[in-house]
C-alpha atoms as one frame of an Amber mdcrd trajectory, in Angstrom:
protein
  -7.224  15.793  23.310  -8.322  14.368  19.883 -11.359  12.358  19.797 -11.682
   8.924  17.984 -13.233  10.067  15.126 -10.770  13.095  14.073  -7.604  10.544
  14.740  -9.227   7.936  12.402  -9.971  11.080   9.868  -6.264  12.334  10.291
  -5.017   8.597   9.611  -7.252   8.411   6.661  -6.089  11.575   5.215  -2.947
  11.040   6.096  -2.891   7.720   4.090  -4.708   9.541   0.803  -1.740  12.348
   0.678   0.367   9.515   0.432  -1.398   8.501  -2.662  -3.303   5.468  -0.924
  -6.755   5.066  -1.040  -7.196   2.480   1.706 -10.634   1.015   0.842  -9.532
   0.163  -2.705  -5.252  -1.266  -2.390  -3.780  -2.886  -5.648  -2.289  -5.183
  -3.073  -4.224  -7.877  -0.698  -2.994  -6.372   2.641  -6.198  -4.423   3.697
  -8.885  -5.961   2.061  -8.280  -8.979   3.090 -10.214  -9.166   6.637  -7.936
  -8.728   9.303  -9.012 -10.378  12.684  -7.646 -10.351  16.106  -5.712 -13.285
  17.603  -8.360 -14.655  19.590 -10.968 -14.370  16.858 -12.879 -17.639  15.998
 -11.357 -18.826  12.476 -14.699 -17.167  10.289 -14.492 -13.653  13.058 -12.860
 -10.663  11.134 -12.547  -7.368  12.032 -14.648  -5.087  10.343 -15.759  -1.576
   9.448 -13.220   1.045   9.831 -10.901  -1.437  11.567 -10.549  -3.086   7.680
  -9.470   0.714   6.527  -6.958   0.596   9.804  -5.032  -2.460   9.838  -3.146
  -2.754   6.445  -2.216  -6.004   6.399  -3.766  -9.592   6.367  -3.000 -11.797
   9.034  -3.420 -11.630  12.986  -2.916  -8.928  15.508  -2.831  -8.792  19.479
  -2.640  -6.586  21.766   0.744  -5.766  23.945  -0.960  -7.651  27.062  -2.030
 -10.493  24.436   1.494 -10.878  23.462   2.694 -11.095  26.785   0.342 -13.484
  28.002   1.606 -16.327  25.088   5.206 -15.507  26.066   5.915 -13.784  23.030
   7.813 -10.219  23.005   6.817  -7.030  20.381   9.888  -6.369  17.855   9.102
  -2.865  17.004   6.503  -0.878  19.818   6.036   2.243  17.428   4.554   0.035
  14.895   1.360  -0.109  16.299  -2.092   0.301  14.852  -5.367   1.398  16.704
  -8.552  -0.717  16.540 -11.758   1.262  17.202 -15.323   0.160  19.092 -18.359
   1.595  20.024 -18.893   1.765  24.085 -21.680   3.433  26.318 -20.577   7.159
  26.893 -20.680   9.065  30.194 -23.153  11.705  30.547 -22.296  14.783  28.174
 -18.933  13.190  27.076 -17.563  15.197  25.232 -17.550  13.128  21.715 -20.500
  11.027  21.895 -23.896  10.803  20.139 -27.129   9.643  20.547 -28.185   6.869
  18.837 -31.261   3.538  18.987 -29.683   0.367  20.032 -30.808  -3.092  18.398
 -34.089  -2.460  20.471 -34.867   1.149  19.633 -33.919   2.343  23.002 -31.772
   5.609  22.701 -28.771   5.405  24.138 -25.004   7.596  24.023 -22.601   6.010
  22.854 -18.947   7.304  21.929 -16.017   5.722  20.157 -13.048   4.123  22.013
 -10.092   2.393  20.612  -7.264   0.471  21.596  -3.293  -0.149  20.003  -2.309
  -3.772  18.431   0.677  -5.340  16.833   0.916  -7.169  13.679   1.470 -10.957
  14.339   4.901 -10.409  11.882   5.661  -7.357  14.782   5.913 -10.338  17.352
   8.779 -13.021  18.235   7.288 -16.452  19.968   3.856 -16.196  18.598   2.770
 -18.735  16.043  -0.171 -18.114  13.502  -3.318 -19.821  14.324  -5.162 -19.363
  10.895  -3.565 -19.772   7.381  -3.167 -16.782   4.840  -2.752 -16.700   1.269
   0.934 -16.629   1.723   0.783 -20.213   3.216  -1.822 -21.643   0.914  -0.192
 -23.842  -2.234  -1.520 -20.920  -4.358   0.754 -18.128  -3.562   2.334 -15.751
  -5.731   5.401 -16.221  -7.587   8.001 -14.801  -9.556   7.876 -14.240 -13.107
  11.096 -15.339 -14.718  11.493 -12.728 -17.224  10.334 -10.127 -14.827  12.884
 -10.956 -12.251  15.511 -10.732 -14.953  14.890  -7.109 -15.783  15.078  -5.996
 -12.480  17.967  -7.953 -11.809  20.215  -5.980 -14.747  18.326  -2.696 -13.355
  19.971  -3.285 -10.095  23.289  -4.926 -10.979  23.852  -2.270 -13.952  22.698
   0.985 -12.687  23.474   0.138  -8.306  20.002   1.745  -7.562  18.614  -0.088
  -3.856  15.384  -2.207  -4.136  13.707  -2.918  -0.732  10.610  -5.206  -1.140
   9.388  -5.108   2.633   5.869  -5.398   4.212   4.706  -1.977   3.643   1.679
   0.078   2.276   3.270   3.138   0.446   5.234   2.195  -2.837   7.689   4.747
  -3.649  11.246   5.753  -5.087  13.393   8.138  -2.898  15.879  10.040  -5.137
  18.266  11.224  -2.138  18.678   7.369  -0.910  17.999   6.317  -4.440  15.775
   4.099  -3.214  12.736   1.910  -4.398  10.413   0.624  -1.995   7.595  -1.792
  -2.423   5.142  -4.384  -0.795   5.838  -8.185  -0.308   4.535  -9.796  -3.360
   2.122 -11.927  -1.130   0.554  -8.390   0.046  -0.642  -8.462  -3.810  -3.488
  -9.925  -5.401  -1.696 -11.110  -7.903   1.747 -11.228  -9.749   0.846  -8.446
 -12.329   0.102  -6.152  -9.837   2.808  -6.854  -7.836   5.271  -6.559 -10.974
   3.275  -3.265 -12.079   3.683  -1.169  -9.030   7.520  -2.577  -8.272   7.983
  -1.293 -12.777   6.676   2.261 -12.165   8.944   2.825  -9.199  11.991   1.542
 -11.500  11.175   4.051 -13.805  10.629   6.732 -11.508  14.532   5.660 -10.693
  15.365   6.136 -14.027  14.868   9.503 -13.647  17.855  10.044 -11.339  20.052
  12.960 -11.820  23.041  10.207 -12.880  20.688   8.843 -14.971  18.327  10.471
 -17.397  17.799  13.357 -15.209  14.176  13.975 -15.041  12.352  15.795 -11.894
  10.874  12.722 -10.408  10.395  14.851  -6.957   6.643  13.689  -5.910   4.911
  16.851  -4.231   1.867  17.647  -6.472   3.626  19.768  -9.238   3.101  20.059
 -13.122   6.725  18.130 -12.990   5.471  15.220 -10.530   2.181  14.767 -13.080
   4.536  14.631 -15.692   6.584  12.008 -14.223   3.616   9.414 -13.213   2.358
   9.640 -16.778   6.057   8.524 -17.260   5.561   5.951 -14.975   2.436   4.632
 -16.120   4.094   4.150 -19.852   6.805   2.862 -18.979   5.845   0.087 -16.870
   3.502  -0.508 -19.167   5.989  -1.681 -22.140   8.276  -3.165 -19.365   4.984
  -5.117 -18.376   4.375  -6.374 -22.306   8.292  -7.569 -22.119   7.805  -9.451
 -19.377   4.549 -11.450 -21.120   2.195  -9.701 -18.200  -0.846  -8.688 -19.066
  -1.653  -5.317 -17.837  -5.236  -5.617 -17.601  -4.940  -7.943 -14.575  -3.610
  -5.194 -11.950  -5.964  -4.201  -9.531  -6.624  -0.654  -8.699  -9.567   1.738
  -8.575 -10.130   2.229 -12.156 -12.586   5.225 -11.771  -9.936   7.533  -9.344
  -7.103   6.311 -11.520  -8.883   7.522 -14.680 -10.042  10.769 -13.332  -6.166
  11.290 -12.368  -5.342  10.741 -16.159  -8.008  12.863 -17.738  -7.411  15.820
 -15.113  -3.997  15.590 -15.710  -4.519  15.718 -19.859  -6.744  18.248 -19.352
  -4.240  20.462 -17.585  -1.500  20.021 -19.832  -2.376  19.035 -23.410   1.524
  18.453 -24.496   1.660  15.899 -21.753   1.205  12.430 -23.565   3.382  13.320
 -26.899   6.462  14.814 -23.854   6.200  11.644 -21.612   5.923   9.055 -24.592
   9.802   9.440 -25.773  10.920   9.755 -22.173   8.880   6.739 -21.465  10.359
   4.698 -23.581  14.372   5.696 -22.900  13.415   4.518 -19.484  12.257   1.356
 -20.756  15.521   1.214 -22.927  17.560   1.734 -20.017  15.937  -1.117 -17.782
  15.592  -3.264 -20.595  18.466  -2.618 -22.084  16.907  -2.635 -25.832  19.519
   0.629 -27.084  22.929  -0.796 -25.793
C-alpha cells in the first residue's frame, strides 16, 4: 500500500509531465489559498494542501456535503488533503520528529478525499472569490473576435472549462483551457487559450505540422511555434505580453535548452509562426 508521501510525490510528478508546475500556475486556481468549508473566513489550507487542491474556492468532505443536504455531481473528482497525526509504534511510514515543546514524538502523514464546492449541488458559498468580486476578469473585444472567426471558419472545438492542463487534442481537434476567472489576469488567460489555437493550426487539414506533444525534437519545435504565434496574435489584440504570469526562470531555461539543441529552430518556427497567425487572423485572405 502506498504511503502518503509517495502518493503526494506521484501526484506531483504526475502534474509536472503534464507540463504543470503546481507551485508557480499562470492561472489563480492554486495559489490562491484554498480552505475547507468550515474554515473561519481568514483559515486557508496550507502547505502541500495549496500544491493539491487546484482551484480557489471551498471544499468539503463527502460526509460534509451530506450533512448540508447537498449531493456530489461527479465522485471521481476528488482531491486528497493531507495532515500530520501521532503514528503507532513502528508504523511503517512515520518519523521522528520534536513537537512545539521539544518532546520527540512519531508522527506519520494521513490524508483524507474532498470535493470542490463547484463538484456539489445544494451547497451555497460562504466566502466570496475573485470571480464574485466587481473586479473580475473580462473579455477583450478584439480578442474574442479572433477566436470567434478561428472557430466559425476553420470548425475546430473550444472548451473553456474549470481545469488545470491547457491543451489541444489533434484526434478530437480539440482545445481545452481554464475559466478565465482561474487566471490572474486577462492576458494570461488570452495567452495560454492563443498558443493552443495555434497548436490547432497545425492540424493535418490545416497547415499540417506535427503538433503531437510527447517530448520530441517535433513537439519542441511546435511550442516555439506556439510561443510566436500567440505572441503576434497577442500584439493584435492590444495585450501586452509582458503581463502573463508564469515562472519566468523554468520557462527560459525551456527556451535556451531548446536553442541550444537545435540551432535552426527560431529562423524554421518564425515563417510557420506567422502562417498560423495569418490563418487565425485572417491577415493573407
Amino acid at each position: 500500500m502506498s504511503t502518503v508521501r509517495e502518493i503526494v510525490t506521484n501526484q506531483v510528478i504526475d502534474m509536472l509531465s503534464q507540463g504543470i508546475i503546481p507551485w508557480e500556475r499562470p492561472w489563480v486556481a492554486g495559489s490562491c489559498a484554498p480552505r475547507g468549508y468550515d474554515m473561519k473566513p481568514d483559515q486557508h489550507y496550507t502547505g502541500i494542501n495549496r500544491l493539491l487542491l487546484p482551484f480557489q474556492g471551498e471544499y468539503l468532505t463527502g460526509k460534509m456535503v451530506a450533512k448540508y443536504g447537498g449531493e456530489v455531481l461527479d465522485k471521481s473528482q476528488s482531491f486528497i488533503v493531507t495532515f500530520k497525526a501521532p503514528a503507532k509504534a513502528n508504523e511503517q511510514g512515520s518519523e521522528e520528529e520534536a513537537d512545539e515543546n521539544g518532546t520527540f514524538r512519531r508522527w506519520i502523514f494521513r490524508y483524507y478525499r474532498v470535493y470542490h464546492i463547484s463538484n456539489t449541488s445544494g451547497i451555497e458559498p460562504r466566502v466570496k472569490t475573485r470571480t464574485d468580486e466587481a473586479d473580475s476578469l473580462q473579455p477583450v473585444e478584439r480578442a474574442e473576435e479572433l477566436v470567434k472567426r478561428f472557430i466559425e471558419k476553420y470548425k475546430v472545438k473550444v472548451e473553456v472549462k474549470r481545469c488545470d492542463n491547457p491543451h489541444y487534442d489533434e484526434a478530437t481537434d480539440t482545445v481545452t483551457v481554464p475559466l478565465m476567472e482561474q487566471f490572474h489576469n486577462e492576458e494570461s488567460y488570452y495567452h495560454t487559450l492563443f498558443q493552443e489555437l495555434i497548436h490547432a493550426t497545425g492540424h493535418v487539414d490545416r497547415l499540417c505540422r506535427d503538433v503531437k506533444k510527447n517530448g520530441t525534437d517535433a513537439s519542441r519545435r511546435e511550442d516555439i511555434v506556439g510561443e510566436m504565434g500567440a505572441s503576434f496574435l497577442m500584439a493584435d489584440a492590444g495585450l501586452d505580453i509582458t503581463k502573463i504570469q508564469r515562472n519566468s526562470t523554468a520557462h527560459i531555461a525551456m527556451l535556451l535548452d531548446a536553442l541550444h539543441q537545435d540551432s535552426g529552430l527560431v529562423c524554421w518556427a518564425a515563417p510557420k509562426a506567422e502562417k498560423a497567425y495569418n490563418m487565425i487572423a485572417g491577415t493573407a485572405e
